[in-house]
Structures are given as C-alpha cells and as structure tokens.
C-alpha positions, -999 to +999 in steps of 0.1 A: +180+114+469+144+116+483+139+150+468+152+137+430+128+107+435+099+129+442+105+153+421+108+122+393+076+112+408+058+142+401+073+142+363+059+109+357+026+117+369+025+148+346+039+125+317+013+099+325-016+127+322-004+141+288-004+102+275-039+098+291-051+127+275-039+117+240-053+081+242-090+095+248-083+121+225-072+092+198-102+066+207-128+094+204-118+104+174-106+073+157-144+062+158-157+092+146-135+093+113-135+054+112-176+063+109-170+096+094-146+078+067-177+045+061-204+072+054-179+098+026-163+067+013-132+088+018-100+074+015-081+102+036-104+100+065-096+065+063-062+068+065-066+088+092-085+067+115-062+044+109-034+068+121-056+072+148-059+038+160-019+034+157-016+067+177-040+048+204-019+014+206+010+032+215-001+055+242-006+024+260+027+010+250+040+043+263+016+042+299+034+009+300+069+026+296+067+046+321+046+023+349+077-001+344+104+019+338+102+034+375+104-008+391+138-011+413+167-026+407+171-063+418+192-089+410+185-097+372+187-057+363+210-043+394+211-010+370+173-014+373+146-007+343+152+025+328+155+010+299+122-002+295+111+031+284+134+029+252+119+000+247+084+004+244+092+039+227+104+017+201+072-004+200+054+024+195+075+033+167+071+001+149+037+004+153+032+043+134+049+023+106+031-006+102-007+003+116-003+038+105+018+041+069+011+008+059-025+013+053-024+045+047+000+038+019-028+014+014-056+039+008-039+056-013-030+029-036-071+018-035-078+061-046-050+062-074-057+034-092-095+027-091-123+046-110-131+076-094-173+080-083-189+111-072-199+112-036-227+132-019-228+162-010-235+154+024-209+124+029-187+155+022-199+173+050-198+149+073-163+140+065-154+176+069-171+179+100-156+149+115-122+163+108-129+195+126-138+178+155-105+157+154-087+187+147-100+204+182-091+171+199-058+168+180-048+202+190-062+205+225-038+168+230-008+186+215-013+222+230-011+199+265+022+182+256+037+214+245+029+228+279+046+196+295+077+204+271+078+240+280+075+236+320+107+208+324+142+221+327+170+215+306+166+199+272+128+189+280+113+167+255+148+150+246+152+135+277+118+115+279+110+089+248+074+087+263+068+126+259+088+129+228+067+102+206+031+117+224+044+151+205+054+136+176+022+116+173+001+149+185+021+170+159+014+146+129-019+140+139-025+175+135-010+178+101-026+146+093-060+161+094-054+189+072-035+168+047-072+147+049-091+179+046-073+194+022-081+160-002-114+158+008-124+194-001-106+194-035-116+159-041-156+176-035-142+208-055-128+185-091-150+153-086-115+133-089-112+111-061-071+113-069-068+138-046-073+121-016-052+093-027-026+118-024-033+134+007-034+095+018+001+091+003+009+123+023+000+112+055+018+076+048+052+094+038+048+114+070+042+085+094+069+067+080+092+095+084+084+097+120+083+065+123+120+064+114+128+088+138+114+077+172+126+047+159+166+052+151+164+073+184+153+045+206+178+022+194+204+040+201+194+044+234+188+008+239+217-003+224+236+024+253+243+059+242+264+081+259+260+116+275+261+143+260+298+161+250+289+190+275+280+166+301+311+140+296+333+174+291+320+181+328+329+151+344+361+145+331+373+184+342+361+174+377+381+142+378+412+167+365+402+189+391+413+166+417+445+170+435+450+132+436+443+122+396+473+124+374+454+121+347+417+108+334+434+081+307+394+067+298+359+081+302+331+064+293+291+070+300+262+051+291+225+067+299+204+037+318+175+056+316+159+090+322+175+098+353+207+072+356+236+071+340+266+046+341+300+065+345+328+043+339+364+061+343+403+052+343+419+073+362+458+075+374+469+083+407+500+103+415+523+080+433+526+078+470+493+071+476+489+037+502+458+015+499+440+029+528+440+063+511+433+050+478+399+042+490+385+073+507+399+090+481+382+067+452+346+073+475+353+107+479+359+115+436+328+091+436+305+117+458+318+146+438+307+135+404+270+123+420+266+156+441+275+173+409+253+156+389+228+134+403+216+115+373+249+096+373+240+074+397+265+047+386+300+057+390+331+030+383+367+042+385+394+016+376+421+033+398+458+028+391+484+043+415+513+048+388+548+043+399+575+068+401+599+053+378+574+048+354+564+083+349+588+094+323+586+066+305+570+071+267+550+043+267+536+055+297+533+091+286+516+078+251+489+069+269 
C-alpha cells in the first residue's frame, strides 16, 4: 500500500507540474494577444485571448482537482474524494464553453456582420508576432504533457481527467493559433476582415466541441462508471477461479476515483460451507481481487451458501 501511495504521490506531483506549466504558459500569453489583439484590432487574436484566459481558469480548477482529490476518507465520504477530480474536470469544461466559445462565437459574429476597415501594416505584424510567440508557449506546454502521457503505464491520459483536459486545452490551443494566423494573414492578404470572423468561428466550433467532450466524460464518471470490460472480465474469472464459488450470479464496479474502485459481487457458495469458514473464505476472495489489482480498493461480496436441495431447481439454475 505504501509503495502505490508513493508511487500516486509522485504522479501527482508530475501532474501538478504539467498544469503549472500550462497556467504560466496561458497568463503570459493571454496578455500578449489580449494586447496584441487591442493594437491589430483583430478579431481572431481576440478570440484567442479569450481562449487563453478560459484555458488559465481551469488550470486552477484542475490544481484544485488534484490538491483535493488526494484528502482521506472520513466519515461524510468513507470512499474518500476521488471524485473531486471529476468534478472540477467538469468545471473546467463548462468553462472552455462559455469563456472560450461563447465569445469567440462572439468575435466572429462582430467580423461577419460589420463593415470591414483596413488595418496597418504594422498592427498586422504585431498580431503575427504575438501569435508566434503563443505558438512557442503553446507548443512547449503541450510537448510537456505529451511527455507526461507517454511516461505512465497502461492507458495514460485516460485515466487522469486533470491531464486529459491540460492536453486537450494544449492541443486546441495550438490549433487555435493557426486558425488566428491563418485569418489574420489572409485578412492582411484580401483587405476583408471576413476572414478572421471565420477563423473566429473556427476556433468557437472547436472549443465547443471539446468542450462537449471533457464534459460528457466527466459526467459519466461522476455519475459512477464502471471498469473497463477487460478489467470486470478479470475479476469475475478470478471469483470463478475459486474452489469455493459456485457461481458469480452479479458483478458490479464503480471507479471512485483515479486509483479506487468499488467492486460489488454476488457470489454463491457450494454447500457445506459453516459460518466460521464462510468468513476466512469471504476475506481471503477479498485479498485476492486487491493483491491482483490494487486500484479496487473497495471490495463487497454478498455471499450466499446455496443449499443442496436447491441446486437442481430451475428457478435456481435460471439465475
């Protein structure tokens, strides 16, 4: 247990970096185009600090998921506060949508249906410039968070909400500023100032869209989603396994947060079995599953000894 908890430890302390390294990333450069955006009068570089400022709020809705998610169990929460992490995944969900698309969406509304004006040549520049610079920030935030991806086990990026949004956010962010660039430039190339109300429109689609799906994946998880089939095929071939279970009738699992999981299983007994051995054996089946697989911490069996005479009996046997 001590070397899972440290091991989680260290995991956290990595996550914690990659989210600190995307919030400087997103306050330095939300500035700059905020400025950059003021000076071109363009309505992509807007958009994009405003993407920027969204992508700012929730890294520290995320620093908060994973301070709190780590607290103990007590007597309100005995399964403790994994969950937490869901939640504030979610938050920062809600807010890509609303700080990000919305005015982006916004932006491009205010381009596409006012009278165009020709800029100067050096508000162009600037703008330009400004999104280079974002881009090397951008990129040097998402290069980091691919590194964290690559270097955990398993399924990686699908097990942590927290490191999952940071890529998402890193990976539009990134495409964000070329959709910006690519309106500014051919906004400077035609003179029509409809192209970066499109490249606005761009980036709002795209934050909505991965707005949607941090968000629909958080909410499963808070509302309790279960293991996956490999996992839950796993468990219920080791309860089969064992010389004492007739047979596994239920199986259910519920993920409590990044490293617990509720396991919840019926289970009958082949008759014969007294109450004294009923026990060990129940603690023992219990062991097996968490030795097996650590992250199901929670294990529940409802054990029934079943009868001899009812064995053979189809009601029995349609269960």
């Amino acid at each position: 247990m001590t070397k899972n908890t440290n091991s989680d430890a260290r995991e956290d302390r990595k996550t914690r970096l990659t989210v600190l390294v995307a919030l400087c990333a997103n306050l330095l450069i939300a500035v700059a185009k905020a400025v950059g955006g003021l000076i071109s009068a363009s309505p992509a570089l807007l958009s994009e600090a405003a993407h920027s400022v969204a992508d700012s709020l929730n890294e520290v809705f995320l620093l908060a998921a994973v301070r709190r998610s780590r607290r103990p169990p007590d007597h309100r929460h005995p399964f403790g506060y994994g969950k937490e992490r869901f939640f504030w995944s979610l938050l920062a969900a809600v807010g890509i949508f609303v700080m990000g698309g919305c005015f982006s969406f916004f932006q491009a509304y205010e381009a596409l249906t006012s009278p165009g004006q020709e800029e100067s040549y050096t508000g162009y520049v600037v703008g330009l410039a400004v999104l280079g610079v974002a881009l090397l920030a951008e990129g040097g935030s998402l290069l980091r968070a691919v590194h964290q991806v690559r270097s955990k086990p398993g399924d990686g990026i699908g097990s942590d909400p927290a490191l999952r949004t940071v890529l998402a956010e890193d990976g539009t962010a990134v495409i964000g500023v070329l959709l910006a660039a690519g309106g500014l430039a051919l906004h400077h190339l035609t003179g029509d100032v409809a192209w970066e109300g499109c490249a606005s429109l761009a980036i709002g689609l795209l934050l909505v869209y991965v707005a949607y799906r941090l968000g629909r994946s958080a909410r499963d998880q808070l509302i309790g989603e279960a293991v996956d089939p490999e996992l839950s095929r796993g468990i219920r071939e080791l309860l089969d396994a064992q010389p004492e279970i007739d047979y596994v009738a239920a199986l259910h699992t519920m993920r409590l947060g990044l490293d617990s999981t509720l396991v919840a299983a019926r289970v009958d007994l082949s008759p014969g079995i007294d109450s004294e051995r009923l026990e060990l054996v129940s603690e023992r089946i219990k062991r097996s599953v968490r030795e097996r697989w650590p992250e199901a911490d929670q294990v529940f069996l409802d054990v029934v000894e079943a009868p001899h005479h009812t064995r053979d009996h189809p009601s029995a046997q349609a269960r």
